[in-house]
N, C-alpha and C positions, 0 to 999 in steps of 0.2 A: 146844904144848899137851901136858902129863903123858898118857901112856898112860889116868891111871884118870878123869880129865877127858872125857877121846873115847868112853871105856865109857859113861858117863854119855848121851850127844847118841844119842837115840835121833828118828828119823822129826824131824828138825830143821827139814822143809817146816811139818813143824805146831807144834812143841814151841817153837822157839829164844823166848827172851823179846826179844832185841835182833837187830834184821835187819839188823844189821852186823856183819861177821867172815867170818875164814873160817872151814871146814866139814870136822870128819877122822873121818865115819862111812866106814864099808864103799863102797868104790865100790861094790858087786857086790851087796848091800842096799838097804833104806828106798825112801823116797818118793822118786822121779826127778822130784822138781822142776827147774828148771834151775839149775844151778850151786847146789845145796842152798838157796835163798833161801825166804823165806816162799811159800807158796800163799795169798794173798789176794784178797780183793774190795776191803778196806779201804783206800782209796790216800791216805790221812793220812799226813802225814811222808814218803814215798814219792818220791825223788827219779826212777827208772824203772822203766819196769813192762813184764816180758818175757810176749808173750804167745802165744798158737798159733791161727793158722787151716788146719785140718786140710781142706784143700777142693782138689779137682783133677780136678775137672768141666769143666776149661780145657783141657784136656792135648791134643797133637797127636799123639804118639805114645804111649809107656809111661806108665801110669798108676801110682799108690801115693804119690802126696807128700801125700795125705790121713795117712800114716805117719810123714810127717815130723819134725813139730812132737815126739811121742813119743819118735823116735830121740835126736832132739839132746839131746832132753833125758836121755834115760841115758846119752849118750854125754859128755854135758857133768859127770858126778861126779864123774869125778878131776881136775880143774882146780881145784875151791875148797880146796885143799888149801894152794896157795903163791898170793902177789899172780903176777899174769898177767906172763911176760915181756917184755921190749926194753920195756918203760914206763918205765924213769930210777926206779924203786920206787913208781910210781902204786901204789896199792891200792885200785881202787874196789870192791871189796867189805866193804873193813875200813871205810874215807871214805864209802860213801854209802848210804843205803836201796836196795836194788832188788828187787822182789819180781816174784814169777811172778803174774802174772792167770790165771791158766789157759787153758782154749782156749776160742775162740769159739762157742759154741754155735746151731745155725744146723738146721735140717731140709734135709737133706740130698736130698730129694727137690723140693723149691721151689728149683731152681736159678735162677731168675726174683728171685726174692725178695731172693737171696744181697749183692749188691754192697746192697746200704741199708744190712744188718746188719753188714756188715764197717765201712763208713762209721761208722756211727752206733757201734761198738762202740770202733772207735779216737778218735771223739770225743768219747767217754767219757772215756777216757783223759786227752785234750788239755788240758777242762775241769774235769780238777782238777790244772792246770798241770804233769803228771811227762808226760815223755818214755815214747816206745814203741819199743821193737826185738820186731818180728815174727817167728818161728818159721811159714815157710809149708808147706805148700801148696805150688803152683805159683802160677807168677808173677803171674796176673790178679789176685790180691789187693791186689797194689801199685794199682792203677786205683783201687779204693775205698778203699784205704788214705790215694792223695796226694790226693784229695777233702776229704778229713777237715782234714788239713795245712793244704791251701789255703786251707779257710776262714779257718786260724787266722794261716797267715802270710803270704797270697798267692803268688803265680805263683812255683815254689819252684827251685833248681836243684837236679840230679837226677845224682849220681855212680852211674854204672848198671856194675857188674861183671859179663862176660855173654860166654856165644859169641854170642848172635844180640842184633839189633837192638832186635826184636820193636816193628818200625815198618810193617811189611805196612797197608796202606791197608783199614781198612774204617770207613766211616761208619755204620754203623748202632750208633749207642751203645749200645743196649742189649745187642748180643751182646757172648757171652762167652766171651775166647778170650786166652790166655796171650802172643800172637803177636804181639797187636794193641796191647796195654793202652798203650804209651809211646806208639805215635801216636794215639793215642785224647786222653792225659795233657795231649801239646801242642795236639792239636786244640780239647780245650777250656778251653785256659789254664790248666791246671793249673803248669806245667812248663813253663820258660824255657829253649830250648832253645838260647838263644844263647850263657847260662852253664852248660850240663850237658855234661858227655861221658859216654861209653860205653866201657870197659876192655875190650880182651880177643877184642873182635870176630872173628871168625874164618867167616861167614856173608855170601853176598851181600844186600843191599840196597839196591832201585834211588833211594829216596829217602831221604836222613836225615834230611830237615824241618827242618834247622838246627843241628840236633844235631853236637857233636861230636864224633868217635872214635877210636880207638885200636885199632887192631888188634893181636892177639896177636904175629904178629910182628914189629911196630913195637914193641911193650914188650920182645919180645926180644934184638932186636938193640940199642934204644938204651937199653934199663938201667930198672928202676923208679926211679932219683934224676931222670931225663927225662920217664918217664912221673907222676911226683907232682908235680912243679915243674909241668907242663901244666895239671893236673888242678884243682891250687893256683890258678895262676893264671887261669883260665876258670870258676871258682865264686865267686873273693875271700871277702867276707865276707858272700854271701849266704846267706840262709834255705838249710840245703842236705839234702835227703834221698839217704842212701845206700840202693842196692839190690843185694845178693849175686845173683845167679841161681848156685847148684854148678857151674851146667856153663860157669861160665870157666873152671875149671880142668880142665886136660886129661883126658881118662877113666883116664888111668893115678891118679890122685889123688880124682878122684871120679867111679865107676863108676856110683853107685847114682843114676842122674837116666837122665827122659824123654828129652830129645834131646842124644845127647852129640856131642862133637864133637873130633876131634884137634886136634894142636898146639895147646893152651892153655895156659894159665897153671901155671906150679907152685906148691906150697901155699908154699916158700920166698916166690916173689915176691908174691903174693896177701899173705903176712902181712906181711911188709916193705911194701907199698904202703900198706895198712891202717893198721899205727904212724905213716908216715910223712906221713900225713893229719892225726897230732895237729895241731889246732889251727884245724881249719875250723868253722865256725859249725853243726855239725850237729844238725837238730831230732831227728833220727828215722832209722828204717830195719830194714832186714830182712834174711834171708836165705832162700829162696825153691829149692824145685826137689829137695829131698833125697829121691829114693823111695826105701827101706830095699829092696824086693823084689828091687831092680836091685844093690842092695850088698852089697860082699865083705868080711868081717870089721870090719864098723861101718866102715871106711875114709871113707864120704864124708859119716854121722853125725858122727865125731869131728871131719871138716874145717868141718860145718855148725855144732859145738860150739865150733868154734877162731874162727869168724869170727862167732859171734854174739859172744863172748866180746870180740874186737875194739870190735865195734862200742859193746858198753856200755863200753866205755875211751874210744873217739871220742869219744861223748855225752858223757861225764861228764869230759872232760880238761877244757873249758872252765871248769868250775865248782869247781875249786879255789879252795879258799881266800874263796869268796864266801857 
């Protein structure tokens, strides 16, 4: 694009006429939508809709991933600049509608209340058939998030990126705890745990409930082309929801989260595992866990910007060309 073209693209979250392309305002100005895409409610034409639940009333130890959803997204401006790498020249920015929904809107003092409206907001979404990649929070959002899913595709497999399990047994459904949500997921059929695993692990847990996993240093030592072939093969072609939690990746790569945890994942192998997913049936997903407060020079924004980014390449890789 000519220099006096990009003068032109002022506040392009609200201005652009056509919500495909890419985007050469100011990183460092305008509207921090995510990845410069429209700010709409309108989900007409809408192929996927990134959106933000700013909630971390879950949290076990450090709190702030209520900041999240806001980081990634300034942290996510200088990306719409070129099509996203290691994609073979995908461009789903240029190829497909995606628009920012904004963030959830919820009272934040009705923590009670909260899992319906996350439900009901992501199946909003669903019902006007565009796909969601979530900007979280912390990870309990996923619980009301694969609710929503389920209704739409049933009992769904579950690629979970993650130091901890977060399969700690608590039957009281209603609580609300970041810890719990995946045994909760399969507890109530949400999530097939016989086609799911978990990346990254690096935390005890005394039961997996059928779940597959992957500990961090099983991905280390046998390579991400061992750990995605697994991963591939334990999902197949089902209905499959991805979930980032930040703190797979080691704290040296992202600082800024509640519970970190050494020896994890590097953002190399995280992004290469990520591309190397093209091709799985994915509905949906999120990224989960970014507290800005805990972070050093946007470091674990930018990573939560690189793997959202992934994820709308995952979703939309299937739909070439249809």
């Amino acid at each position: 694009m000519a220099l006096e073209d990009a003068k032109k693209q002022i506040d392009v979250a609200f201005t652009r006429k056509d919500r495909r392309g890419l985007a050469y305002e100011n990183a460092f100005g305008g509207a921090t939508s995510f990845l410069r895409r429209q700010y709409t409610k309108d989900l007409a034409g809408a192929d996927l809709a990134v959106t933000g639940v700013p909630f971390d009333q879950a949290v076990t130890n450090r709190p702030g991933t209520r900041f999240g959803p806001r980081a990634i997204r300034a942290a996510s401006t200088l990306q719409p600049y070129d099509p996203p790498t290691g994609w073979d020249g995908f461009d789903p920015l240029s190829d497909f509608s995606i628009v920012d929904y904004g963030d959830m809107a919820f009272d934040y003092a009705d923590v009670a209340g909260f899992p319906a409206l996350v439900q009901a907001h992501i199946a909003g979404i669903l019902a006007a058939d565009v796909g969601s990649v979530t900007l979280g929070g912390d990870h309990f959002i996923t619980l009301p998030i694969l609710r929503a899913y389920a209704e739409k595709f049933g009992p769904l497999s579950v690629i979970q990126f993650d130091a901890h399990s977060d399969l700690w047994a608590d039957d009281d459904m209603d609580r609300i705890d970041h810890g719990t949500m995946m045994y909760k997921a399969v507890k109530l059929g949400l999530v097939d745990p016989k086609r799911s695993v978990q990346i990254g692990i690096r935390t005890e847990c005394d039961d997996y409930c059928g779940m597959h996993y992957i500990e961090a240093r099983e991905v280390h030592e046998k390579g991400v082309a061992a750990t995605v072939a697994r991963a591939r093969d334990l999902v197949g072609d089902a209905p499959t929801y991805v979930t980032f939690d930040i703190d797979a990746l080691d704290p040296a790569f992202a600082p800024g989260t509640g519970t970190p945890v050494w020896g994890g994942l590097a953002s190399w192998q995280a992004a290469a595992m990520l591309r190397d997913l093209a091709g799985i049936n994915m509905v949906g997903g999120d990224v989960v866990e970014v507290s800005p407060p805990f972070d050093h020079a946007d470091i674990t924004a930018v990573a939560g910007a690189h793997v959202a980014m992934e994820l709308c390449c995952l979703y939309l890789w299937n739909k070439r060309g249809a």
